[in-house]
N, CA, C and O atoms as a Tripos MOL2 file, in Angstrom:
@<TRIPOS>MOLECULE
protein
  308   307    77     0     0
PROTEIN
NO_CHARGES

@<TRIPOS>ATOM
      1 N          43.4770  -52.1980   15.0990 N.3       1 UNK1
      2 CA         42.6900  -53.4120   15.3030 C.3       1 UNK1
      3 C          41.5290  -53.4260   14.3180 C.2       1 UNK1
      4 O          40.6680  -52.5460   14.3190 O.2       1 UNK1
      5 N          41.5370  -54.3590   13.5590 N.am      2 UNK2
      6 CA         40.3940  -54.6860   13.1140 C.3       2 UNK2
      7 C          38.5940  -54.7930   13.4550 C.2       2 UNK2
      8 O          38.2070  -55.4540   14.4180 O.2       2 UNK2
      9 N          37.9620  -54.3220   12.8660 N.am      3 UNK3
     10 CA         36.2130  -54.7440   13.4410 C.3       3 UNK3
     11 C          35.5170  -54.6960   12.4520 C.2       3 UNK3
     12 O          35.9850  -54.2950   11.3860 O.2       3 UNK3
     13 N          34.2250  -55.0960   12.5770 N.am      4 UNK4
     14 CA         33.1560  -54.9530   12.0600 C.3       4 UNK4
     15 C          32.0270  -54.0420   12.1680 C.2       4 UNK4
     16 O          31.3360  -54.1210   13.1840 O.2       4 UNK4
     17 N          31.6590  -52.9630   11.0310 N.am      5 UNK5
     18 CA         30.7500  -52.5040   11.5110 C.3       5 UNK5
     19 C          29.3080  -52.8390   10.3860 C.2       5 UNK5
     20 O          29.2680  -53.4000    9.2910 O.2       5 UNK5
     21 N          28.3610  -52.2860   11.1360 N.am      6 UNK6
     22 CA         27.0200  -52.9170   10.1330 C.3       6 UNK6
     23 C          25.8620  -50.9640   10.3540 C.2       6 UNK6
     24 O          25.9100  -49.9970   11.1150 O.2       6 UNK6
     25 N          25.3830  -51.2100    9.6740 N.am      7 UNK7
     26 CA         24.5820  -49.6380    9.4770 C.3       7 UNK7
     27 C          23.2980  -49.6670    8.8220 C.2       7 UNK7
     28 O          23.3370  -50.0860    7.6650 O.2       7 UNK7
     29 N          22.1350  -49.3160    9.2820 N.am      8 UNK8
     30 CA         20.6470  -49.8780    8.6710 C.3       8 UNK8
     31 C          20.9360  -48.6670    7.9880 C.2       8 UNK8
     32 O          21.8110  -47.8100    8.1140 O.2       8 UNK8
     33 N          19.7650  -48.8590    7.0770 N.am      9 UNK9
     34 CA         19.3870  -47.5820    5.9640 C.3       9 UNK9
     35 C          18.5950  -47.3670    6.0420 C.2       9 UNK9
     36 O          17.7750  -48.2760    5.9080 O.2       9 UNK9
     37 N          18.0630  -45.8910    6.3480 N.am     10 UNK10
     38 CA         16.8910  -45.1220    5.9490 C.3      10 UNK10
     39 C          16.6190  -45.2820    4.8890 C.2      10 UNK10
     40 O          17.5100  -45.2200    4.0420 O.2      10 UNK10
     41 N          15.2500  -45.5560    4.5090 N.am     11 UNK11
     42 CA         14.8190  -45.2670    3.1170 C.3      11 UNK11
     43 C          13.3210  -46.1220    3.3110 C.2      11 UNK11
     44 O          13.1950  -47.2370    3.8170 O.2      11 UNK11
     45 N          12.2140  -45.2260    2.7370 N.am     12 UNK12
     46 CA         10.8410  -45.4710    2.8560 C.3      12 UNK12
     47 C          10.1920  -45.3380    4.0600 C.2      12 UNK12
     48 O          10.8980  -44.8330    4.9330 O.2      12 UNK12
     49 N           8.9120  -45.6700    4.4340 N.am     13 UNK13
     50 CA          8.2850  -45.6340    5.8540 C.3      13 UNK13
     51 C           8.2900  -44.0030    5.9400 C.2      13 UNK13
     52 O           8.4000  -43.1600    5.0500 O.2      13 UNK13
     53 N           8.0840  -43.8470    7.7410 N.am     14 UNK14
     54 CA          7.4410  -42.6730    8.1590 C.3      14 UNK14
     55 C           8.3950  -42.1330    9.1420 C.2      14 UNK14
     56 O           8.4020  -42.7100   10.2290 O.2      14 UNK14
     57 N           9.1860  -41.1620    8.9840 N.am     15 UNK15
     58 CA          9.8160  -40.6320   10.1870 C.3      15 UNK15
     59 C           9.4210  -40.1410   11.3320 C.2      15 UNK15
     60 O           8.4560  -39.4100   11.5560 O.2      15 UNK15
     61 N          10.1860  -40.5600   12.0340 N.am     16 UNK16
     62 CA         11.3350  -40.7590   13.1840 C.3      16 UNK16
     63 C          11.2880  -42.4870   13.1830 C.2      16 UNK16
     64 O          10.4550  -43.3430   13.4820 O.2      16 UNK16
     65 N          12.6810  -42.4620   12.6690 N.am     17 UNK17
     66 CA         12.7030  -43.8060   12.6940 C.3      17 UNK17
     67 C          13.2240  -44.4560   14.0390 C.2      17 UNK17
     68 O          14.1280  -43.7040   14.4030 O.2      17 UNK17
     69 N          13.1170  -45.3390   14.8280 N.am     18 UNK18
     70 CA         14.2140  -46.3250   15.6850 C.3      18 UNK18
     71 C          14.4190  -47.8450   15.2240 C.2      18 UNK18
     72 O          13.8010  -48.6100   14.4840 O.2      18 UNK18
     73 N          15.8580  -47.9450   16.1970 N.am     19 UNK19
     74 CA         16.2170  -49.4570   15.6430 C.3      19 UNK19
     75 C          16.8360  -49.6300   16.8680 C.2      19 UNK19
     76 O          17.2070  -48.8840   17.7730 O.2      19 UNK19
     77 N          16.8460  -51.1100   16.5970 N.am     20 UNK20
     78 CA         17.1700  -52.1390   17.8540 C.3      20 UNK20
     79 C          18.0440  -53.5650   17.5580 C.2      20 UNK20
     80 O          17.5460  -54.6500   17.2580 O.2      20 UNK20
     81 N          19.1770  -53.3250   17.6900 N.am     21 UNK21
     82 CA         20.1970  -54.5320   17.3910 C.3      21 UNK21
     83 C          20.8440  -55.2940   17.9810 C.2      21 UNK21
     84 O          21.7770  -54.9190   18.6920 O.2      21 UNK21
     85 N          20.4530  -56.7700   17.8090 N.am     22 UNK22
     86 CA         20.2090  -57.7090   19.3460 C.3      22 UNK22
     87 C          21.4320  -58.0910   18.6000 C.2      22 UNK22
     88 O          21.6740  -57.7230   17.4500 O.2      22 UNK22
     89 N          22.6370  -59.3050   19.7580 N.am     23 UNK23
     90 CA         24.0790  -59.7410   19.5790 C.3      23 UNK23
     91 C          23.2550  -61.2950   20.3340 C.2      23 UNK23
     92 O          23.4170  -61.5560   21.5260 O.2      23 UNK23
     93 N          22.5470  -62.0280   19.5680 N.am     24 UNK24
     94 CA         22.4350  -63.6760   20.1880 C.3      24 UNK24
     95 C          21.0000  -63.5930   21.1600 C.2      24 UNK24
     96 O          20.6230  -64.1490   22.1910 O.2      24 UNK24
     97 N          20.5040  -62.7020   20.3350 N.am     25 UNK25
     98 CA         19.1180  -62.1870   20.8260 C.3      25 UNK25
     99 C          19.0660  -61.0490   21.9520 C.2      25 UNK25
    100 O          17.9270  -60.7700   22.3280 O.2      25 UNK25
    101 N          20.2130  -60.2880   22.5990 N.am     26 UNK26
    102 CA         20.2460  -59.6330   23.9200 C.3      26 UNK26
    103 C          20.3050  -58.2430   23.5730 C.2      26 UNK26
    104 O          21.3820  -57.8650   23.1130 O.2      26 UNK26
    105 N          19.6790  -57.6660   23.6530 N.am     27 UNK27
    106 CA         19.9100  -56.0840   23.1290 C.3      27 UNK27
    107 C          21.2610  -55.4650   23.5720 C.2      27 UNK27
    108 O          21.7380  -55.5830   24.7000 O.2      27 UNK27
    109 N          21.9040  -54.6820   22.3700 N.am     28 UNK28
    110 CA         23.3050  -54.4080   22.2190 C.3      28 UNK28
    111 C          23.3850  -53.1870   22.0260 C.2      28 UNK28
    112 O          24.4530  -52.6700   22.3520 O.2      28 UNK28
    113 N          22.2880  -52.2830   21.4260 N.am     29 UNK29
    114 CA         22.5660  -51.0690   20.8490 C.3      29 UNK29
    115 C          20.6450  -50.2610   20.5030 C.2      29 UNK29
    116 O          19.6040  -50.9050   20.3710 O.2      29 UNK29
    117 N          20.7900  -49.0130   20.4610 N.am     30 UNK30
    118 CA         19.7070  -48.7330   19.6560 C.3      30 UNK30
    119 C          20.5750  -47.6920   18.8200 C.2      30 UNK30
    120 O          19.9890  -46.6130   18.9150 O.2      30 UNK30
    121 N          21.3830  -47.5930   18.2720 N.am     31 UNK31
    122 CA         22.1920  -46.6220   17.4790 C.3      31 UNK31
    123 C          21.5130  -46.8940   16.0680 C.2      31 UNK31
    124 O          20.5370  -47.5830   15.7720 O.2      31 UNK31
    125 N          22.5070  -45.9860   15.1750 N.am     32 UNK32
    126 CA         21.9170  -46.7970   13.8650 C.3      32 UNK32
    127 C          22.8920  -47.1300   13.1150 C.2      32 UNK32
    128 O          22.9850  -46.9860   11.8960 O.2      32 UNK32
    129 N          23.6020  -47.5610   13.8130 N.am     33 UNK33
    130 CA         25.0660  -48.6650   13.4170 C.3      33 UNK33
    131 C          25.6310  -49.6970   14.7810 C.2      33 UNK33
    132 O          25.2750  -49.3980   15.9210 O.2      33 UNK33
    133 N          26.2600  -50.5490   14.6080 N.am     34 UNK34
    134 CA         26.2870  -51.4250   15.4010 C.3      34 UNK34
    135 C          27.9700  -52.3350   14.9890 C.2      34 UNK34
    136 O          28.1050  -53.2620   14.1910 O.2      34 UNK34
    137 N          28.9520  -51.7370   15.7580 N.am     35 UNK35
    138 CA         30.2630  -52.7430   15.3160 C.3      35 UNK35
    139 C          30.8010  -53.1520   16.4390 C.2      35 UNK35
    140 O          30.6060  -52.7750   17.5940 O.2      35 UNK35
    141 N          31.6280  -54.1090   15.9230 N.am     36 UNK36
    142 CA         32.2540  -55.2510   16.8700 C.3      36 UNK36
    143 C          33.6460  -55.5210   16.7250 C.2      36 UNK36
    144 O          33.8610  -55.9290   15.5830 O.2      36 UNK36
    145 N          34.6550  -55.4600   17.4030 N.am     37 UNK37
    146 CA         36.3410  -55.7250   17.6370 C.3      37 UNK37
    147 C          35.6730  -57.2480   17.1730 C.2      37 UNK37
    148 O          34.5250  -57.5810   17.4700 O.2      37 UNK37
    149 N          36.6080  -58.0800   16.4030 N.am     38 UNK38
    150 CA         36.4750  -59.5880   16.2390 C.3      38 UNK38
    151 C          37.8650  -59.7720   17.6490 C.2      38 UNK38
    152 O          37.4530  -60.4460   18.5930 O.2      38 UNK38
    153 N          38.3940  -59.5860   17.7070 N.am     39 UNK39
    154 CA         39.5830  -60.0180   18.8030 C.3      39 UNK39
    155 C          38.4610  -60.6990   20.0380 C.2      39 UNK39
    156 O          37.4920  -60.0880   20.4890 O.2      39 UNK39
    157 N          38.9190  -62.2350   20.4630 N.am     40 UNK40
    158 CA         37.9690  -62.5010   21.9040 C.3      40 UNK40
    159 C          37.0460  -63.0050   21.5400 C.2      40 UNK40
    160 O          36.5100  -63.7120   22.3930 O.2      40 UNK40
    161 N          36.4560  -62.9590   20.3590 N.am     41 UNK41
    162 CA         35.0220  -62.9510   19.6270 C.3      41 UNK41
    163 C          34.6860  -64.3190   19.4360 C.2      41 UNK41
    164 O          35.5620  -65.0300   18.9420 O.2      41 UNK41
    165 N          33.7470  -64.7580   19.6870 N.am     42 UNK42
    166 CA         33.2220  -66.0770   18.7830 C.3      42 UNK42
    167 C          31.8550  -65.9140   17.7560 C.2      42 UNK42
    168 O          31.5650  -64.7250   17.6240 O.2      42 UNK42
    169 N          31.0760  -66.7110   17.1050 N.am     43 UNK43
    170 CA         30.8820  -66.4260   15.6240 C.3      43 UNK43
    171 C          28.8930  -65.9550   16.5390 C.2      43 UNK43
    172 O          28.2510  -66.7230   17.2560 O.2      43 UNK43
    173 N          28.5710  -64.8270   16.2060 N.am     44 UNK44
    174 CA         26.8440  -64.9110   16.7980 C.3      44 UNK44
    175 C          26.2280  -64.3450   15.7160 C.2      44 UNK44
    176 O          26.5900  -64.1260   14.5600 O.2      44 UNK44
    177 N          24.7910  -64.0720   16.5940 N.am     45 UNK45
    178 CA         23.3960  -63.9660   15.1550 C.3      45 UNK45
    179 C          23.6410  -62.6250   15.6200 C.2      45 UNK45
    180 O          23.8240  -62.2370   16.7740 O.2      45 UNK45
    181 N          23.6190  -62.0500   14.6620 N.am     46 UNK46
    182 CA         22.8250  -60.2990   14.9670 C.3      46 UNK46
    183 C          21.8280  -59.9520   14.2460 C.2      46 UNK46
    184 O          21.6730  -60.1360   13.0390 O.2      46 UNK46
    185 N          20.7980  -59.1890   15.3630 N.am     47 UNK47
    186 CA         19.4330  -58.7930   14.6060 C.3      47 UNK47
    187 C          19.3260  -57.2020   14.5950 C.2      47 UNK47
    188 O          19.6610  -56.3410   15.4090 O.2      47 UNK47
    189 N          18.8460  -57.1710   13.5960 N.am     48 UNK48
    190 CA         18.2440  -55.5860   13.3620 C.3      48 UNK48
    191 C          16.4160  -55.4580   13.3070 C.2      48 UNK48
    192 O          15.6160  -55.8610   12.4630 O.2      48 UNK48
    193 N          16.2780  -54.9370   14.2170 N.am     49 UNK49
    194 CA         14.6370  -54.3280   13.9580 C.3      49 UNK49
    195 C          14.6780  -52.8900   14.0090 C.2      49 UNK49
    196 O          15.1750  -52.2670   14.9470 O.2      49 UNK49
    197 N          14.1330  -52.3520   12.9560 N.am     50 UNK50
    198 CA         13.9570  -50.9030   12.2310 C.3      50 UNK50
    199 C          12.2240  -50.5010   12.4650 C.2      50 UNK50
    200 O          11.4270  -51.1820   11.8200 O.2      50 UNK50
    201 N          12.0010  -50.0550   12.8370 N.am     51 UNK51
    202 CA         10.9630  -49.6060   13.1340 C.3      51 UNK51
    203 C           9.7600  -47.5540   12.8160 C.2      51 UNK51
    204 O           9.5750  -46.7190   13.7020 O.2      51 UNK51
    205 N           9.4980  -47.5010   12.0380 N.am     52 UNK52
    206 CA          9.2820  -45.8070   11.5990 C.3      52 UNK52
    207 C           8.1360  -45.5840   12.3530 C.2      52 UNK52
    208 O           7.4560  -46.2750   13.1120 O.2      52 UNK52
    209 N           8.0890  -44.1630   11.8490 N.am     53 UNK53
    210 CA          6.9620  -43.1720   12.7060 C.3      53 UNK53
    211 C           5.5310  -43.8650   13.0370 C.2      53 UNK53
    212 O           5.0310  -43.5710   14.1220 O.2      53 UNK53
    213 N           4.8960  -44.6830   12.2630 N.am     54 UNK54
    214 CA          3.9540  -45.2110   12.4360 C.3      54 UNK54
    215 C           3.7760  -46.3870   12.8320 C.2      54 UNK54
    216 O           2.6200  -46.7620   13.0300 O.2      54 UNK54
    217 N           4.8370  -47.2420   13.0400 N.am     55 UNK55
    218 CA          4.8920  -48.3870   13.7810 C.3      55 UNK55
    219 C           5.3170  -49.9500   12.5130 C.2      55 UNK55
    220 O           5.2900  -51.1790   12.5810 O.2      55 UNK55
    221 N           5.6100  -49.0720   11.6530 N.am     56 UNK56
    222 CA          5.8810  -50.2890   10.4950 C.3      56 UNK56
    223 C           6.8720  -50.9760   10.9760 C.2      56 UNK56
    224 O           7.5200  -50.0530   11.4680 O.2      56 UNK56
    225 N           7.6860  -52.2620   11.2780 N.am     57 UNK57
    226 CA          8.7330  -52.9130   11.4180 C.3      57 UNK57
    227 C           9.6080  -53.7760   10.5350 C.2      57 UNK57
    228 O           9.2650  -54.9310   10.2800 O.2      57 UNK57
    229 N          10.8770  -53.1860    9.9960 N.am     58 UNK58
    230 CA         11.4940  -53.9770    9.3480 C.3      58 UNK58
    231 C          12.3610  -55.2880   10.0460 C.2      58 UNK58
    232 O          12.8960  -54.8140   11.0490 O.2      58 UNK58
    233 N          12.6140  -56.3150    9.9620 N.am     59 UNK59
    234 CA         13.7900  -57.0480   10.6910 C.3      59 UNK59
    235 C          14.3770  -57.9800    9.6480 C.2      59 UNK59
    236 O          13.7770  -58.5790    8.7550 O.2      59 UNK59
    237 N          15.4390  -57.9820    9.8880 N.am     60 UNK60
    238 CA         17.0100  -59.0040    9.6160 C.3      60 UNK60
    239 C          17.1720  -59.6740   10.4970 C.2      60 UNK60
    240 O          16.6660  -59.6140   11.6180 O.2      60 UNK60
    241 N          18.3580  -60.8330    9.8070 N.am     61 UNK61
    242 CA         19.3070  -61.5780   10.7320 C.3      61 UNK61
    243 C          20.2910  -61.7920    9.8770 C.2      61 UNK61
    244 O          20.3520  -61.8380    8.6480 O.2      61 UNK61
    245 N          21.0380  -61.9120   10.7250 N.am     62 UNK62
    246 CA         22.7520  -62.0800    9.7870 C.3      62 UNK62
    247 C          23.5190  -63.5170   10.8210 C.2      62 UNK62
    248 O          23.5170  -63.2160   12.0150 O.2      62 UNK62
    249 N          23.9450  -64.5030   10.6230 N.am     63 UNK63
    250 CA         24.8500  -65.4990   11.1690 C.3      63 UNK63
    251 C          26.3330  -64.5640   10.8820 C.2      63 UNK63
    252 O          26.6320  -64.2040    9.7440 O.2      63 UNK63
    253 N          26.9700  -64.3260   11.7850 N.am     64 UNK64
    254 CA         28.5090  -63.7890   11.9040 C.3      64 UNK64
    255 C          29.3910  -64.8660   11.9460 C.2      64 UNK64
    256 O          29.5280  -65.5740   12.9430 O.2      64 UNK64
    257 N          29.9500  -65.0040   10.9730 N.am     65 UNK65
    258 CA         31.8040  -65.8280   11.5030 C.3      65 UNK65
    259 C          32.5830  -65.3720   12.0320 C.2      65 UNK65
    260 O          32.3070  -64.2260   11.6760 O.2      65 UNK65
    261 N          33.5120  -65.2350   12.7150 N.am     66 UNK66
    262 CA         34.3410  -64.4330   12.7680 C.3      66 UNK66
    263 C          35.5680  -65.9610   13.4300 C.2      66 UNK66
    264 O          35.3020  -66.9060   14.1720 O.2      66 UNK66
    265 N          36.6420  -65.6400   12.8570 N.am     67 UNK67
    266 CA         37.3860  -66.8780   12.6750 C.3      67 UNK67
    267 C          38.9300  -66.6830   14.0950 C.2      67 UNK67
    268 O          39.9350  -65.9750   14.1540 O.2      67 UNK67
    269 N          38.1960  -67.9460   15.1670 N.am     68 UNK68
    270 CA         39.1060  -67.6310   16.4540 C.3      68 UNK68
    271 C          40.6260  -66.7930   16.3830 C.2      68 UNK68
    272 O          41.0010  -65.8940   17.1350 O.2      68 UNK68
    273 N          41.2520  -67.3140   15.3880 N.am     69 UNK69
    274 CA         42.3520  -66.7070   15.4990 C.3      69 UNK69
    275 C          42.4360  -65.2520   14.9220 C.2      69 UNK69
    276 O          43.4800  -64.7980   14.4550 O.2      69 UNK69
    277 N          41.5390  -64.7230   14.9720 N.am     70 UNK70
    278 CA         41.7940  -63.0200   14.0670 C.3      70 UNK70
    279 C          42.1710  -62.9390   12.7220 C.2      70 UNK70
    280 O          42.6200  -61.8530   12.3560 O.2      70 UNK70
    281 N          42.1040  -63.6980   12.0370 N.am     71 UNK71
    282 CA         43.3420  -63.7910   10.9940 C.3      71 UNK71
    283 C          42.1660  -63.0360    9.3920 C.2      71 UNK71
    284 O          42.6330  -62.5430    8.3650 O.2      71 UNK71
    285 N          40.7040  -63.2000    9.7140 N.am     72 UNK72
    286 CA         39.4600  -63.1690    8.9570 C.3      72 UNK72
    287 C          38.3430  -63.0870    9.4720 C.2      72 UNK72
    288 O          38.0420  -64.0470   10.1820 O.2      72 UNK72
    289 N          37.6900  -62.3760    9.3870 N.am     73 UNK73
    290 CA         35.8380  -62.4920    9.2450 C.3      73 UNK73
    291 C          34.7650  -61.9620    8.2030 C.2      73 UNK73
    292 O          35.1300  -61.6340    7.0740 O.2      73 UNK73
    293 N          33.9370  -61.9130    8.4470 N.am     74 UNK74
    294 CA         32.6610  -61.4490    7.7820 C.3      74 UNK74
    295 C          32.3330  -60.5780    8.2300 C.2      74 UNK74
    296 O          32.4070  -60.6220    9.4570 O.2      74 UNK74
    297 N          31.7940  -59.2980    7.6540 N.am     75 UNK75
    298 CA         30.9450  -58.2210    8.1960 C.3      75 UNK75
    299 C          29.8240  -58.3030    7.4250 C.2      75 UNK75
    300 O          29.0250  -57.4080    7.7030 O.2      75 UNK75
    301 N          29.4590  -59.0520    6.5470 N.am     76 UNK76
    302 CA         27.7390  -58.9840    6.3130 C.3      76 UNK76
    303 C          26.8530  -59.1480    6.2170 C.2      76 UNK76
    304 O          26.6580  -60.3610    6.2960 O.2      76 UNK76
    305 N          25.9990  -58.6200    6.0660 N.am     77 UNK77
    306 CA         24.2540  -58.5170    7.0790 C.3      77 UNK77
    307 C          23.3910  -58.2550    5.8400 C.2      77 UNK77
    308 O          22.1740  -58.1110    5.9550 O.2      77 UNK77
@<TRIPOS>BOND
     1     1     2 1
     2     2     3 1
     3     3     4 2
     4     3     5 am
     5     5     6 1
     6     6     7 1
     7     7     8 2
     8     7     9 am
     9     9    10 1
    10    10    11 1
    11    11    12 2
    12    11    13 am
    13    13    14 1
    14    14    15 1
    15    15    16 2
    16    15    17 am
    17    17    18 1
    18    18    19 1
    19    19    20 2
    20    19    21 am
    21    21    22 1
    22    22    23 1
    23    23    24 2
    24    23    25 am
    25    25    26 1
    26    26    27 1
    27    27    28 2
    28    27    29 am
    29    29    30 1
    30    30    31 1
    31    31    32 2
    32    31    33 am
    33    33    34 1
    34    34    35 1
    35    35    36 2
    36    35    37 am
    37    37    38 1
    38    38    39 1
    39    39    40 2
    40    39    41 am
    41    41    42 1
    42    42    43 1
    43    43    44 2
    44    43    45 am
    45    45    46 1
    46    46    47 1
    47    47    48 2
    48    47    49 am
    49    49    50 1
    50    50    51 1
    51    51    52 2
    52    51    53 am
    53    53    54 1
    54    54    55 1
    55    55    56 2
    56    55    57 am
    57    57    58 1
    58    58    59 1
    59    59    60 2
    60    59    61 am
    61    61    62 1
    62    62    63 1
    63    63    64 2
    64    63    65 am
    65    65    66 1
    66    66    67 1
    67    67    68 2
    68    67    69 am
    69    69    70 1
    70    70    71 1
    71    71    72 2
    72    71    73 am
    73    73    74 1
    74    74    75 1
    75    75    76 2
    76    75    77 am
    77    77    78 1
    78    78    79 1
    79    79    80 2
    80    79    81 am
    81    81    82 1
    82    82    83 1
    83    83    84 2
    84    83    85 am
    85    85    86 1
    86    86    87 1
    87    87    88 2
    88    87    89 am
    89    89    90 1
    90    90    91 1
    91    91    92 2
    92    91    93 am
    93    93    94 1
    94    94    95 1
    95    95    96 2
    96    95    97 am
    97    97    98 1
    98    98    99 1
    99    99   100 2
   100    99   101 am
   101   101   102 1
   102   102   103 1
   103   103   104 2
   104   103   105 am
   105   105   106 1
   106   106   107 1
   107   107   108 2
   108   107   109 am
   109   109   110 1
   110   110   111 1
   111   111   112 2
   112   111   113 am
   113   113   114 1
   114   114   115 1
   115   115   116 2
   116   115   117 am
   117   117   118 1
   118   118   119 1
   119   119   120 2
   120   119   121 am
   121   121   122 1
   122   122   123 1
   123   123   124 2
   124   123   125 am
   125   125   126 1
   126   126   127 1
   127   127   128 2
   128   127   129 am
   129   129   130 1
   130   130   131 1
   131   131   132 2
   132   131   133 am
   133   133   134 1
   134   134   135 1
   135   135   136 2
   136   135   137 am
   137   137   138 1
   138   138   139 1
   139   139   140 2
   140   139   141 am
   141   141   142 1
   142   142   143 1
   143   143   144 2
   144   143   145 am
   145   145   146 1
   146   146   147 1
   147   147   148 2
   148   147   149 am
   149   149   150 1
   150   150   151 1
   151   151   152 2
   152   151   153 am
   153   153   154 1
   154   154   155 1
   155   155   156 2
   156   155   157 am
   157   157   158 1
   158   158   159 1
   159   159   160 2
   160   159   161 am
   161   161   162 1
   162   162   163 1
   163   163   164 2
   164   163   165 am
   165   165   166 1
   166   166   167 1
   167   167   168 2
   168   167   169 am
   169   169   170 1
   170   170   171 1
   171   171   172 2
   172   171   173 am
   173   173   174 1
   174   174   175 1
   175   175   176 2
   176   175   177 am
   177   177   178 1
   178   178   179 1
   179   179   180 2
   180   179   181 am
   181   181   182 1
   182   182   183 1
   183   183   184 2
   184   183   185 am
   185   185   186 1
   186   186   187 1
   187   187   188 2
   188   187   189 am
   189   189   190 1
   190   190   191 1
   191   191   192 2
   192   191   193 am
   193   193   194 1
   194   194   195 1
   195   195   196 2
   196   195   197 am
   197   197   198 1
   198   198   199 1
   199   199   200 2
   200   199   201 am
   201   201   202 1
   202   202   203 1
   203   203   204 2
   204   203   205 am
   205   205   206 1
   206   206   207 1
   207   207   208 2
   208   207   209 am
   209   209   210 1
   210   210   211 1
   211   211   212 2
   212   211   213 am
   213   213   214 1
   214   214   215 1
   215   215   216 2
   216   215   217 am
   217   217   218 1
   218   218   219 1
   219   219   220 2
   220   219   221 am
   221   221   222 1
   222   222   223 1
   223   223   224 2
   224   223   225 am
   225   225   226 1
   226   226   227 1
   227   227   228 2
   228   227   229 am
   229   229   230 1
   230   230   231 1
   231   231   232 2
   232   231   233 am
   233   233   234 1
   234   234   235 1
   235   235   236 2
   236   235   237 am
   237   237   238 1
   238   238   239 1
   239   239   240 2
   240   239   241 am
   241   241   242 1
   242   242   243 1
   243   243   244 2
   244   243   245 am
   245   245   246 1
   246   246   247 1
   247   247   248 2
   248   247   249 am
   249   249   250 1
   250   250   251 1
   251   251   252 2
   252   251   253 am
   253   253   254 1
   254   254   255 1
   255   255   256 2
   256   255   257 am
   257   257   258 1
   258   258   259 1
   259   259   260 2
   260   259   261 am
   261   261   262 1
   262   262   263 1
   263   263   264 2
   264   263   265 am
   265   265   266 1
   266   266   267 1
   267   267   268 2
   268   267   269 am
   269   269   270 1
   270   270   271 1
   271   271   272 2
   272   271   273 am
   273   273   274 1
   274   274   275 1
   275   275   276 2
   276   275   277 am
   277   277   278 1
   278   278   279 1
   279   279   280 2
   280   279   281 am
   281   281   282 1
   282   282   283 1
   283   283   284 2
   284   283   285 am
   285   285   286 1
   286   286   287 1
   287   287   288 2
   288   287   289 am
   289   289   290 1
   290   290   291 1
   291   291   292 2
   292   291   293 am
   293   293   294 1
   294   294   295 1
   295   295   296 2
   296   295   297 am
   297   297   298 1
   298   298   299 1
   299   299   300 2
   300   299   301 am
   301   301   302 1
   302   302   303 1
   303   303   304 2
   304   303   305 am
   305   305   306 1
   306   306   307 1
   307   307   308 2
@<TRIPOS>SUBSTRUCTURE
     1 UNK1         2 RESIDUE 1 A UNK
     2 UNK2         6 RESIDUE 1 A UNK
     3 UNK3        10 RESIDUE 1 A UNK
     4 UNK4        14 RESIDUE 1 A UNK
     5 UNK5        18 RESIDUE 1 A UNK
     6 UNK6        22 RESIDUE 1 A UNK
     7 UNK7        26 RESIDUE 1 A UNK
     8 UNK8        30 RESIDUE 1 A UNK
     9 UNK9        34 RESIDUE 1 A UNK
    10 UNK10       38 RESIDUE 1 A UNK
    11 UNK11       42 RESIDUE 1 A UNK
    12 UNK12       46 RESIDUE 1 A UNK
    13 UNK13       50 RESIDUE 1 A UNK
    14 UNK14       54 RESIDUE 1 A UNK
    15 UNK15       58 RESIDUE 1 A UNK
    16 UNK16       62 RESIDUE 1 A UNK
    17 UNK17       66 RESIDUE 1 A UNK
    18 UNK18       70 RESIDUE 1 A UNK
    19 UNK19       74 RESIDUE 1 A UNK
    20 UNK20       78 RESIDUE 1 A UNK
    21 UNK21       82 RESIDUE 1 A UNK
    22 UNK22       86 RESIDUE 1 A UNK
    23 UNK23       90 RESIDUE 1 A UNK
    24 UNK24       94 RESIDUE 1 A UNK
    25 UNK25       98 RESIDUE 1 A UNK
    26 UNK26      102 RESIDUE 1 A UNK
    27 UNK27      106 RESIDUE 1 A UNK
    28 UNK28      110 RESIDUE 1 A UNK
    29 UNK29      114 RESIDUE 1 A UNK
    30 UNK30      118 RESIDUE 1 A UNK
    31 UNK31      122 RESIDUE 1 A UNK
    32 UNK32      126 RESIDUE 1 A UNK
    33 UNK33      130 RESIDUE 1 A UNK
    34 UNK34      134 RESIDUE 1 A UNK
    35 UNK35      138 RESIDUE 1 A UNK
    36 UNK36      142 RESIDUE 1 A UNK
    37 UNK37      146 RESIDUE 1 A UNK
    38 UNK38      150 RESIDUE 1 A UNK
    39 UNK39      154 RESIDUE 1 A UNK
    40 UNK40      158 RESIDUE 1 A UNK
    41 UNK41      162 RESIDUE 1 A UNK
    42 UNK42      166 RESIDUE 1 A UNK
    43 UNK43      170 RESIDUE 1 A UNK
    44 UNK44      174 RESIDUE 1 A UNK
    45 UNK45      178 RESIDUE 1 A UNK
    46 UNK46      182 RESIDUE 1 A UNK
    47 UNK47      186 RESIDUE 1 A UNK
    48 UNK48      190 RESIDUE 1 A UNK
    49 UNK49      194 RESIDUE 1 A UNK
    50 UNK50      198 RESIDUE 1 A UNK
    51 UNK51      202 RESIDUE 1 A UNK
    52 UNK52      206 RESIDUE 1 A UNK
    53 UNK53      210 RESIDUE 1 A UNK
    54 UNK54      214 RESIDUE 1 A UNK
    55 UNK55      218 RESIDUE 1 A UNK
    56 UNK56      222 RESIDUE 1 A UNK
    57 UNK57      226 RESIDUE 1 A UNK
    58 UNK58      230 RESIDUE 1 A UNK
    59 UNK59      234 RESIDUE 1 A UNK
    60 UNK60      238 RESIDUE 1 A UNK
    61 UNK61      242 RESIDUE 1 A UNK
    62 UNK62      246 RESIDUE 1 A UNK
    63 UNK63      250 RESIDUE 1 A UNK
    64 UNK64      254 RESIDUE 1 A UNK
    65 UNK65      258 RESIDUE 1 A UNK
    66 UNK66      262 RESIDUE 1 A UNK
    67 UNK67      266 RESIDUE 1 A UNK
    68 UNK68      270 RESIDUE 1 A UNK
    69 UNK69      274 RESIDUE 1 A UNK
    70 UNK70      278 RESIDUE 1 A UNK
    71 UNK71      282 RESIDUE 1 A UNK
    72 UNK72      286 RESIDUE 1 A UNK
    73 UNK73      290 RESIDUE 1 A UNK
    74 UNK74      294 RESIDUE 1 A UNK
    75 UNK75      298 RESIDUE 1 A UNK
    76 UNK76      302 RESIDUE 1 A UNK
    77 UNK77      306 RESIDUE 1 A UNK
């Protein structure tokens, strides 16, 4: 089966980093990757907030397609 996965990057700021990756604003994950089966799926926003040792905050948004019949999507962010 096909999916999508997405993966923040370390790089700069202050360690210990965390992150927080919302699926249509609802928190989904604090990993530091975040994928999705497209099967069932319809098209949402996903957010990333990255956050380091000292409280700096990075954030994204990505619009997802992912196309009803399985046949195609997008994985990127």
């Amino acid at each position: 089966e096909s999916y999508c996965s997405w993966s923040a990057m370390k790089f700069g700021g202050q360690p210990p980093y965390s992150f927080q990756w919302k699926r249509n604003g609802v928190f989904v994950t604090s990993d530091v990757s975040y994928s999705v089966a497209p099967a069932g799926s319809a098209d949402f926003t996903l957010e990333l907030y990255a956050t380091d040792g000292v409280g700096r905050t990075y954030f994204t948004t990505k619009a997802i397609a992912i196309d009803p019949s399985n046949t195609s999507f997008s994985c990127t962010l």
